[in-house]
FIDOTOR-388695 format. One line per field, with one value per residue (C-alpha): residue in one letter; x, y, z. Coordinates in Angstrom, 2 decimals. Last residue first. Layout:
// residues N
fikol (a_...);
xx (X_...);
yy (Y_...);
zz (Z_...);
//
This chain:
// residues 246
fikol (x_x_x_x_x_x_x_x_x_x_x_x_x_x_x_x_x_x_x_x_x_x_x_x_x_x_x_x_x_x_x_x_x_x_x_x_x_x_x_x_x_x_x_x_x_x_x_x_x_x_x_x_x_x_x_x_x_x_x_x_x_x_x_x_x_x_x_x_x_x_x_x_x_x_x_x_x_x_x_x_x_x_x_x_x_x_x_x_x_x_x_x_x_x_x_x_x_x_x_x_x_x_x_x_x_x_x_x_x_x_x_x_x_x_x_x_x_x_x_x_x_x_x_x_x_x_x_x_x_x_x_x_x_x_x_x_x_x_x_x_x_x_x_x_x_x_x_x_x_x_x_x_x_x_x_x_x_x_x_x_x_x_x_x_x_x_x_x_x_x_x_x_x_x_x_x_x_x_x_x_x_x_x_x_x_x_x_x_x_x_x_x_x_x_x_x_x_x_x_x_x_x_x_x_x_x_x_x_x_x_x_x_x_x_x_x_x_x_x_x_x_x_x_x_x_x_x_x_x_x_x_x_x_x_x_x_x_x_x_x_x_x_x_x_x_x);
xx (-20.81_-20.24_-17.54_-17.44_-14.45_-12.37_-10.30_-7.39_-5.40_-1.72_-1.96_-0.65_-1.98_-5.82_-5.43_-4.74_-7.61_-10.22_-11.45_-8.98_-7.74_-11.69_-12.12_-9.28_-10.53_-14.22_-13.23_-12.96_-15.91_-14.48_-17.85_-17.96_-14.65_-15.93_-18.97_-17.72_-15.05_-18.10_-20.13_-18.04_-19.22_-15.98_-14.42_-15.16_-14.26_-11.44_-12.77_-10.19_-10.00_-6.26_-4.12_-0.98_-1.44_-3.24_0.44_-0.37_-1.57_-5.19_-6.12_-4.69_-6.58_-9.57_-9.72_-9.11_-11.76_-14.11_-13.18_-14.25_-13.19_-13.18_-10.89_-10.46_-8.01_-5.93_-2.16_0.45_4.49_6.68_7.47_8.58_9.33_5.99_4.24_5.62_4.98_1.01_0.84_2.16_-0.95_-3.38_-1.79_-4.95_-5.64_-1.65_-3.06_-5.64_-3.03_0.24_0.72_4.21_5.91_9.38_11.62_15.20_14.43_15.68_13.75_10.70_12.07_11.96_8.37_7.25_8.91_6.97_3.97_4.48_3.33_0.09_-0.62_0.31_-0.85_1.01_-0.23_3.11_3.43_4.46_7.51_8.87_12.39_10.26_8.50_11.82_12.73_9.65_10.55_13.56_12.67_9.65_12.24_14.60_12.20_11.44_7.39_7.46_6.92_5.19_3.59_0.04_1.40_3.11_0.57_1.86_-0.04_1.55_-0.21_-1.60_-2.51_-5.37_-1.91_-1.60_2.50_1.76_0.18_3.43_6.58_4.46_4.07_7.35_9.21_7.12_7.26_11.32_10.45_8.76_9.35_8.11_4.44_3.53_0.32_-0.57_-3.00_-5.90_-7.96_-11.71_-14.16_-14.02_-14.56_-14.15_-10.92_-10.61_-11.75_-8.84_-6.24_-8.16_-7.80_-4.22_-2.99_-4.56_-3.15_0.40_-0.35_-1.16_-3.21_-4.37_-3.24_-3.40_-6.65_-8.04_-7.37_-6.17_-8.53_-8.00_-12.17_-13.19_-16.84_-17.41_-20.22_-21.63_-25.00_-22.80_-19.89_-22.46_-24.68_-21.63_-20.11_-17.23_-19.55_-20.34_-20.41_-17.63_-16.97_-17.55_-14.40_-12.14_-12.61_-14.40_-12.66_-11.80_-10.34_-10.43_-7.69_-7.09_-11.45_-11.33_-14.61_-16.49);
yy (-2.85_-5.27_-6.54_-10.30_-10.91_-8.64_-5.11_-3.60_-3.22_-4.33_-3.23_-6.51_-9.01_-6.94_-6.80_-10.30_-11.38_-8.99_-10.14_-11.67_-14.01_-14.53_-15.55_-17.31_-19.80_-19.98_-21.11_-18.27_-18.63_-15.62_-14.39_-12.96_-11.10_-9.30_-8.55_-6.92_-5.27_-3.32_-3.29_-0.90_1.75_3.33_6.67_7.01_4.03_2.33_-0.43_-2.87_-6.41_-7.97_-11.30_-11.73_-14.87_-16.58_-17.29_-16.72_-18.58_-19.53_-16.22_-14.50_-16.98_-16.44_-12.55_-12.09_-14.96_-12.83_-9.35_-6.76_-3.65_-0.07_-1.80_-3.17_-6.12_-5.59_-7.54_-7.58_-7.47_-8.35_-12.22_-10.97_-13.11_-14.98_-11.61_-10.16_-12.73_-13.04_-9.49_-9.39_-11.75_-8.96_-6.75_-5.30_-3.54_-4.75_-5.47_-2.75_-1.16_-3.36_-3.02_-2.94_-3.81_-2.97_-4.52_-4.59_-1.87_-3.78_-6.12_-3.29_-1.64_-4.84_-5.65_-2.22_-2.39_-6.04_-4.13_-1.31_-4.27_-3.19_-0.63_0.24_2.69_2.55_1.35_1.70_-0.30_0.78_0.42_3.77_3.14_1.47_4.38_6.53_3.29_3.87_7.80_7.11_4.50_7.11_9.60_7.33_5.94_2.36_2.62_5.52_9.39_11.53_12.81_12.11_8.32_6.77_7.44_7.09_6.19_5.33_3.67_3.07_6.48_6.94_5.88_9.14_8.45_8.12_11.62_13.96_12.02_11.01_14.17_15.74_12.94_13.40_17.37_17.11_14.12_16.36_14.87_11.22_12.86_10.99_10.76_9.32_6.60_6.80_4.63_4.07_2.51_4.80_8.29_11.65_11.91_10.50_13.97_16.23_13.59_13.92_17.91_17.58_14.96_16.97_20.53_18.91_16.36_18.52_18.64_15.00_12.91_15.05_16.65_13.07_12.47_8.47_6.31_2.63_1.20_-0.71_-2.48_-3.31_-5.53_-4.69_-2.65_-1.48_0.64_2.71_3.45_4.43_7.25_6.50_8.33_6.01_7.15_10.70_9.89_13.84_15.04_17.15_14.55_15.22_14.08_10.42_7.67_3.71_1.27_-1.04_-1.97_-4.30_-6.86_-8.79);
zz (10.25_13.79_14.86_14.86_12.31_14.54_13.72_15.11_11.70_11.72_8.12_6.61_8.97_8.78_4.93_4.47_6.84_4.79_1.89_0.73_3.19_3.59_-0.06_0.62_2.93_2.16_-1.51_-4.40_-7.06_-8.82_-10.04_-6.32_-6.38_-9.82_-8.45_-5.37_-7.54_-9.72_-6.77_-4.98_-7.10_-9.16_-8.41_-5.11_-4.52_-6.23_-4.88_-3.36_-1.35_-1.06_-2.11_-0.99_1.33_-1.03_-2.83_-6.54_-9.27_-9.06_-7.15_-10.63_-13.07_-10.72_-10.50_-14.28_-14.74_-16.97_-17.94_-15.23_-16.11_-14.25_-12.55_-8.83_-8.15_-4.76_-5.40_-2.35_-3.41_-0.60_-1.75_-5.31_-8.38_-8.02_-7.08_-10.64_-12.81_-11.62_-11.86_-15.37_-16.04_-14.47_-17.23_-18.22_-14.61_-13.20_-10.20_-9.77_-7.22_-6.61_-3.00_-1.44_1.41_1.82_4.63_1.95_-1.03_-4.13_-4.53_-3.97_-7.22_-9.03_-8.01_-8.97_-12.53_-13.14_-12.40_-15.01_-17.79_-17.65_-15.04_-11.60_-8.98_-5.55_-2.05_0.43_3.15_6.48_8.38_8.52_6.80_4.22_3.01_2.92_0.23_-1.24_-1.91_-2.76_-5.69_-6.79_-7.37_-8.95_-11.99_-11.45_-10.48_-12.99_-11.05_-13.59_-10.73_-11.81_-12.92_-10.42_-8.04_-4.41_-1.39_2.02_5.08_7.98_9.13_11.98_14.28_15.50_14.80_11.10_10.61_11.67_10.80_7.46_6.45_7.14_5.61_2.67_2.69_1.97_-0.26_-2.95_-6.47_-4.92_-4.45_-1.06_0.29_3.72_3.89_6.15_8.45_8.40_10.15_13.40_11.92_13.42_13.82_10.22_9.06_10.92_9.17_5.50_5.19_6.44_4.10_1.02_2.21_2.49_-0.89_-3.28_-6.41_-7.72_-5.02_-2.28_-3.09_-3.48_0.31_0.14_2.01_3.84_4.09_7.08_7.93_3.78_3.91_0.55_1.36_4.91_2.93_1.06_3.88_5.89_3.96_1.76_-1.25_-4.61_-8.00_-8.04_-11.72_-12.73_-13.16_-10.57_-7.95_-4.76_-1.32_0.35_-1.80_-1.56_-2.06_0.72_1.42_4.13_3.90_6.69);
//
């Protein structure tokens, strides 16, 4: 059983759409729940984007949403996610830092996390490199928040590792376009199990790319199930059970 946390819904403007979130895809790598961001919110806007993926997920089962937030429009935030989180198909936020030209420690995107944590959800937010260490200082200073570090870092996997030691709220999901060797292992190797989380990046990159990389990782029973899917299900108080079927 696999939860995929970072995983989009909606066509892209360039031509990197791989691997659909229909079912077929999901079921050749064991993937029974994905969490989707509506690309039209994250690339254009998030009110028609948020809307567009809230009337699909009625009609879907294995797959929750997040809602998006651009952190240079709070007033349609708070409007957002008092409408979509209450139907419960939301777990969620998404934010990425770097279409809104929002950094992890700028203000904006520090409001807009701490609205986040007023509503008791974590927030799934694009970092790379060094940017990382900013998102674990900004959720320091927001008491409750939760956040996600998307692709961990990508080729600052090793900032990652500073980051989640110096903050207990900060989760880590892998994918990348990459795969060098042992990124996955050094990080499982170094930081508290219980933080550790399955993503694709799909639509944008095939779910075999992370599936591989998780794989190559040699991760014992235990936490390759904590990160597969047990972390995920704690985190996003997701009704889900090891023996459900894909």
């Amino acid at each position: 059983m696999i939860i995929d946390v970072h995983a989009h819904w909606g066509p892209w403007f360039f031509t990197m759409d791989v691997a659909g979130v229909n079912h077929a895809t999901m079921d050749r790598y064991g993937i029974s729940h994905a969490i989707v961001s509506a690309t039209e919110a994250v690339i254009y806007d998030p009110a028609t984007g948020n809307r567009a993926l809230a009337e699909w997920l009625a009609g879907t089962d294995r797959h929750f949403g997040y809602v998006t937030v651009n952190p240079r429009r709070l007033a349609q935030a708070e409007k957002d996610l008092q409408e979509y989180l209450p139907t419960g198909r939301f777990k969620g936020v998404k934010i990425h830092t770097d279409y809104t030209r929002s950094p992890a420690d700028s203000p904006q995107t520090r409001e807009a996390l701490a609205l986040v944590a007023a509503h008791g959800v974590p927030a799934l937010v694009h970092t790379w490199g060094a940017t990382v260490l900013d998102l674990a200082r900004t959720c320091l200073d927001i008491p409750g928040l939760k956040v996600i570090a998307g692709h961990m870092g990508a080729d600052g996997h090793r900032f990652a590792i500073e980051a989640a030691g110096s903050c207990d709220r900060l989760y880590l999901e892998p994918c990348w376009s990459h795969a060098p060797a042992r990124r996955i292992a050094e990080v499982a190797a170094a930081v508290d199990p219980g933080r550790l989380l399955f993503g694709t990046d799909s639509t944008l990159i095939d779910p075999a790319s992370a599936f591989g990389a998780v794989a190559a990782a040699r991760l014992d029973r235990d936490l390759a199930e904590k990160l597969a899917w047990r972390n995920a299900a704690a985190l996003f108080n997701l009704p889900v059970r090891p023996d459900q079927p894909t």
